[in-house]
Every structure is written in structure tokens, then in C-alpha cells.
C-alpha positions in Angstrom: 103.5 79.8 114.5 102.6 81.0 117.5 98.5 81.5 118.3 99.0 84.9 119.0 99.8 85.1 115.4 96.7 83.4 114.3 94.5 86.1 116.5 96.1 89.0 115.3 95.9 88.1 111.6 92.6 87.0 112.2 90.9 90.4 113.7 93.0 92.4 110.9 90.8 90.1 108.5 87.6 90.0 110.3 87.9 94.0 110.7 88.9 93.9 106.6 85.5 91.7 106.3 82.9 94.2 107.5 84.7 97.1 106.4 84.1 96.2 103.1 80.8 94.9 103.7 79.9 98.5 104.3 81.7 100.1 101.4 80.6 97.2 99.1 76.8 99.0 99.5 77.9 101.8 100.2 79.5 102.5 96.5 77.0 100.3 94.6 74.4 102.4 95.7 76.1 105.9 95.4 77.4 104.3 91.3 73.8 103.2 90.4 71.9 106.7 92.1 75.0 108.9 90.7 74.9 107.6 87.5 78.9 107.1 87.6 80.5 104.0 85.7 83.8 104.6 88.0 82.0 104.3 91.2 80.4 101.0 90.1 83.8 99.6 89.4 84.9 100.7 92.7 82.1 98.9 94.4 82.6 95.9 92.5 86.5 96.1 93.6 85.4 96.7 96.9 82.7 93.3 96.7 86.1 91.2 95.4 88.0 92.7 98.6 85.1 90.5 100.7 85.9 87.5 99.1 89.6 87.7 99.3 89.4 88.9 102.5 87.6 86.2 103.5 90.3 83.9 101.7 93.1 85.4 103.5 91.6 84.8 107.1 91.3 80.7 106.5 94.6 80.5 104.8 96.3 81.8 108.4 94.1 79.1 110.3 95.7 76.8 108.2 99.0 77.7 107.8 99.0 78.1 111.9 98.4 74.4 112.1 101.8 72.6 113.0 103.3 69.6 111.6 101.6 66.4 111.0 102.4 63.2 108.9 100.6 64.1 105.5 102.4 67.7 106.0 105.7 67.1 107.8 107.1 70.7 106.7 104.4 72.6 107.9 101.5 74.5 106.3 103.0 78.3 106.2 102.8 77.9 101.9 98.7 78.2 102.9 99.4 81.8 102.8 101.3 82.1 99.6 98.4 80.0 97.8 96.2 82.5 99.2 98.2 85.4 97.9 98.0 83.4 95.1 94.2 83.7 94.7 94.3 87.4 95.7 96.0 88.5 92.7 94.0 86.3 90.6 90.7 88.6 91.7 92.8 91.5 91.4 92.8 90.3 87.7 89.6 89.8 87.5 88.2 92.5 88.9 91.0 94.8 86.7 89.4 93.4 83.9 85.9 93.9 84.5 86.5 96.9 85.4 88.4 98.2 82.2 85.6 95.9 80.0 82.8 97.7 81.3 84.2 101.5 81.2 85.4 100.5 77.5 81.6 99.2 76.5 80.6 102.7 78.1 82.9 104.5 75.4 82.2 102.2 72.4 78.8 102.5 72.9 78.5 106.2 73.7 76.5 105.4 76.8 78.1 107.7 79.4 76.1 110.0 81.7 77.4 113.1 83.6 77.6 111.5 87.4 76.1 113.3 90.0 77.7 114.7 93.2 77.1 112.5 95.6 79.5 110.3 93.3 82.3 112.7 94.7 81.7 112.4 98.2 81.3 108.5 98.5 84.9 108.5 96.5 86.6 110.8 99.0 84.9 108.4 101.6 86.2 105.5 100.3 89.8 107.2 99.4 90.0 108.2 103.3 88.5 104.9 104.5 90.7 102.2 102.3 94.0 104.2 102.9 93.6 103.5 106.9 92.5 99.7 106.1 95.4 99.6 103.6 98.2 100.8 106.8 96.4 99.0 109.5 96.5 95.2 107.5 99.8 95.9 106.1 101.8 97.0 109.3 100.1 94.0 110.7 101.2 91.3 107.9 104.8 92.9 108.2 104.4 92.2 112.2 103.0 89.0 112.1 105.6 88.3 108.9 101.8 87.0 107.0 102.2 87.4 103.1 98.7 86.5 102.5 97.8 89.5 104.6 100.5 91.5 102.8 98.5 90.9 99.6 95.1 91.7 100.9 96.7 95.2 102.1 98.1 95.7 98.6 94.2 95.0 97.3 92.9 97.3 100.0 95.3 100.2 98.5 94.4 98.8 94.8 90.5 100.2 96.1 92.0 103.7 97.3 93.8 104.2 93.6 90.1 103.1 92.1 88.3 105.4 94.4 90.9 108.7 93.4 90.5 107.5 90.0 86.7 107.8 90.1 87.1 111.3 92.0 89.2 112.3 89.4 86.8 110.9 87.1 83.7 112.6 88.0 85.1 115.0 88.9 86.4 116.0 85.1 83.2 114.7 84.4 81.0 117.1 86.2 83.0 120.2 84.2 81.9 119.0 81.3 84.1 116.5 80.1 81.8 113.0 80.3 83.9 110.8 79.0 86.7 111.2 81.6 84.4 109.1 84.1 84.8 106.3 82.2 89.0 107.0 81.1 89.4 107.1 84.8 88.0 103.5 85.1 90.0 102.1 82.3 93.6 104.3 83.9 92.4 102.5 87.3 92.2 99.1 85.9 95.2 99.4 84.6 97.1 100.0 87.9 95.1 97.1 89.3 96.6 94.7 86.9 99.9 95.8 87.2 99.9 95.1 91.4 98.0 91.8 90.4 100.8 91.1 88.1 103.2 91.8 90.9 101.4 89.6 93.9 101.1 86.6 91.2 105.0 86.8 90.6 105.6 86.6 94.7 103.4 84.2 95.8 104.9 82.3 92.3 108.3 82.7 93.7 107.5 81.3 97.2 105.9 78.3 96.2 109.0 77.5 93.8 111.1 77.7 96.9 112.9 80.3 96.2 115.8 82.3 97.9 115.8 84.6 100.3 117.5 87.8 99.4 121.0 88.5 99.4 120.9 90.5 102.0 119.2 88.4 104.2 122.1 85.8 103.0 124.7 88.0 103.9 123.5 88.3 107.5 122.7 84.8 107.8 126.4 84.1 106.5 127.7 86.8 109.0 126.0 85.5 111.8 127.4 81.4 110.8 131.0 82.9 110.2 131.0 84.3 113.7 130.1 81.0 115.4 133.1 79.2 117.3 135.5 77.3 115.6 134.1 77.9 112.1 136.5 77.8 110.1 134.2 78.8 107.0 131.4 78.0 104.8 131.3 75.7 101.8 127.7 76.4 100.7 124.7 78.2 101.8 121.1 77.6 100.2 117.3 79.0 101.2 114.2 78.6 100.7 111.3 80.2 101.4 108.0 78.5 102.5 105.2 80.9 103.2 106.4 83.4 106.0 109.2 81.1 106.9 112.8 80.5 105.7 114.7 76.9 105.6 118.3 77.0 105.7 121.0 74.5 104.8 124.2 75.1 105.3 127.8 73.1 104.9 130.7 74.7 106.8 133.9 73.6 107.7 135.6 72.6 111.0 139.3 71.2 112.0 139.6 68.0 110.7 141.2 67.0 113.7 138.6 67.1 115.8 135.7 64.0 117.2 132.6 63.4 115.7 131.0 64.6 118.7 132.8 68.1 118.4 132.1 68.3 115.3 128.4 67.3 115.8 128.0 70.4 118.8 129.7 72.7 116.5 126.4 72.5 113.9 124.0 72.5 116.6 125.7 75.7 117.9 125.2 76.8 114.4 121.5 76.3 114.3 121.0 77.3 117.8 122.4 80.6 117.1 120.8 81.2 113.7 117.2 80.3 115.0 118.0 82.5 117.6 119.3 85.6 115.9 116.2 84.7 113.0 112.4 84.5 114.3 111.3 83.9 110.8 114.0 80.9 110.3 112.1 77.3 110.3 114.6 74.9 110.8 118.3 74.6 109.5 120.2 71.5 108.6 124.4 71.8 109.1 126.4 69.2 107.4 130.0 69.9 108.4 133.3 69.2 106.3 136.7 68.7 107.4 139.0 71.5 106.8 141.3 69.8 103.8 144.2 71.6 103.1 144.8 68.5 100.1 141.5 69.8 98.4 140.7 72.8 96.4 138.2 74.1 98.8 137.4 77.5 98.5 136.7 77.6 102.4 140.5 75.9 102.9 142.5 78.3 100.9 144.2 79.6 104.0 143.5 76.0 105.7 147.0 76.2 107.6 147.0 79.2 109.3 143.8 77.6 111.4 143.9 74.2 110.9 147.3 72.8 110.9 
């Protein structure tokens, strides 16, 4: 992971940081002088956004670090413990949210917001939606999921904040409780994208695969590698913004050890090559059997024989 990486992400987050420093006050102070229960919740979304934020930055200063004997497979997974802890203050902050626009109902304590509740949401709305593209072209650039997730909470803010214009909106034409409704629908949607992160980051800590289409063009790309002569199995795994490979193809069985041995390092020469996001790969090779029931061999003596 090159440094260049590590900047990049870095600014995105720092830039992320005092964004929402300034809507964080920004929104609490327009709720609590507007009288809105929506805005409030956007504020406090907007307060959990520092903290994530802020979570996401030191997870790419670790996972940028390289190799060492306590971590000999790197540190990239940094980012999908970080993604991790994203969702888990999108759940919070989903929850609190929802909690505190339901007390409003149950207790009948909703006010008509004012207006200045409407501009500070179409602020925000306007405001999160260019955070949300800037960090999340980035994390595609930079291949960060950590900073893939904090974009996804960014956008989580924009929903709130249309929900609370929609809110007070209703609200101001005479229909008070939809300030509160619009809290609750908002929450809602935040859970649902905090659901989603959780699974992800879930998924790349378990080692999971890469997709299948990203199998079928790392398959395509072994197949077309001199003498070849196919592929016995092909596993992934993903770690962080990374991918492992290990593959077993087959060769002549007529051929050295040596031949056999540049043959797999042509193999993971090309693959790294054709793949910026592939760590490493490890090649066993087999010797094309035509006495075996391998799959790869079927057609063994038309290429090996």
C-alpha cells in the first residue's frame, strides 16, 4: 500500500472531520432554536459522522503499515474492522434517532418547527450529497472500504436531512406530527445501510471470495498463460482492500522441476500484474495425468502426449 494512498485517504477524512464539525453545530443549533425533533436527529447523525470519521482515518494509517513478524499478512483488514464500527454507530444513531421521534409521539410533545428548520436541511442535503461523492469516488480510487463506508454514512446524513425537510415541511402546513414520522422513516433507512455495511465488513474478515466475476477474469487471465494446460482449482480471499489468490493448474508432466517452477511464477507475475488490488498468489502446479480423472486432463492427449 503505497503512501500516496495513505495521503489521499487521509485528506478525504480530515476534510470529512471539519465538515462535520460545522454541520454538527450547525443543525443542533437550528433543531433546538426551530423547535424540530428531525433536525435534532440530523445533528446527532451528523456528531456520530465525527467520530466515525475520525475512526476511518487511523484505520488507513494502520492498514498502510507493511508486514512485520506479529502481522506477517499485512494490516489491510484495519479497514474492514473499521467499516465494522461504522455500521455499528449507524445502528446507534438509527436507533436513537427512531427512540426519540417515537417518545415525541407517545407523549404528544411535538411542536410546529420553525423555518429556519427548512433552510439548515436543504443546507445540509446540498452539503452531505457533495461529501458523500467526493469520499466515495475517492475509497473506489484508493480501493479503501473503510472510506467506502464512511461515504455510505455521509449519504445516510443527506436521507435524514430530506427526511427532516420533508418533515417540517408537512409540519409547517399543519400536519405536526409528520416532523416526528419523518424521523422515525429516516431511521429506518439508516438501519437498513447499517445492516448492509455490518454484512460486508462481516464477509471480509471471514475471508471471503471475491466475486465471480472477478474469478472469471482472474481464471481468463491464468488460462492464457504459456503452457497452461488448465486449472485444477482456484480459491480467494479477501483481506481488507486486497485479494489473496491460490491457484493449482496443470502443466506437461514431462517437463523439469525448474520448468515447471517458471511456469507458476509466470503465473503470478502476470496476475499481479494484470490485478493492482491482488496481494500475493501461491501456484502449486500438477502434472498433466491422463491415468487420473482430472477434470483439467480430460483432453490430456491432444496437449500433453
Amino acid at each position: 500500500m503505497s503512501n500516496n494512498r495513505f495521503h489521499t485517504g487521509r485528506r478525504t477524512a480530515v476534510t470529512g472531520i471539519i465538515v462535520n464539525i460545522i454541520l454538527t453545530i450547525f443543525k443542533l443549533l437550528a433543531g433546538f432554536l426551530a423547535h424540530s425533533t428531525a433536525m435534532i436527529a440530523d445533528g446527532i447523525e451528523s456528531a456520530s459522522d465525527i467520530i466515525t470519521t475520525s475512526i476511518v482515518a487511523y484505520s488507513i494509517k494502520i492498514a498502510q503499515k507493511p508486514e512485520d513478524q506479529k502481522h506477517p499478512y499485512g494490516h489491510e483488514k484495519a479497514e474492514s474492522i473499521a467499516a465494522k464500527f461504522v455500521a455499528g454507530f449507524l445502528l446507534f444513531s438509527g436507533l436513537t434517532i427512531g427512540w426519540n421521534a417515537m417518545q415525541a409521539i407517545i407523549q404528544n410533545n411535538i411542536e410546529t418547527p420553525g423555518v429556519f428548520a427548512l433552510y439548515a436541511a436543504v443546507l445540509t442535503i446540498v452539503v452531505k450529497e457533495i461529501l458523500f461523492w467526493y469520499t466515495f469516488i475517492t475509497a473506489k480510487k484508493i480501493k479503501s472500504t473503510a472510506l467506502k463506508a464512511n461515504a455510505w454514512h455521509f449519504r445516510s446524513d443527506a436521507l435524514t436531512s430530506v427526511g427532516t425537510l420533508i418533515g417540517v415541511a408537512a409540519a409547517r402546513l399543519g400536519y405536526p406530527a409528520a416532523d416526528p414520522i419523518a424521523a422515525i422513516i429516516t431511521a429506518l433507512l439508516i438501519l437498513r445501510m447499517a445492516y448492509r455495511l455490518y454484512e460486508k465488513s462481516i464477509s471480509e474478515l471471514m475471508d471471503s471470495s471475491a466475486p465471480k466475476q472477478k474469478l472469471d477474469e482472474i481464471r481468463h487471465v491464468i488460462s492464457s498463460v504459456e503452457n497452461v494446460k488448465g486449472i485444477d482449482s482456484l480459491k480467494t480471499r479477501i483481506h481488507g482492500n486486497m485479494l489473496y489468490v491460490d491457484v493449482d493448474i496443470v502443466v506437461d508432466s514431462t517437463i523439469s522441476v525448474s520448468a515447471g517452477h517458471d511456469i507458476a511464477n509466470e503465473v503470478k507475475n502476470t496476475l499481479k500484474l494484470k490485478f493492482s488490488d491482488i496481494k500475493d498468489v501461491m501456484v502449486h502446479v500438477n502434472p498433466c495425468n491422463p491415468d487420473k480423472s482430472n477434470v483439467a486432463c480430460q483432453n490430456c492427449d491432444k496437449h500433453c502426449l
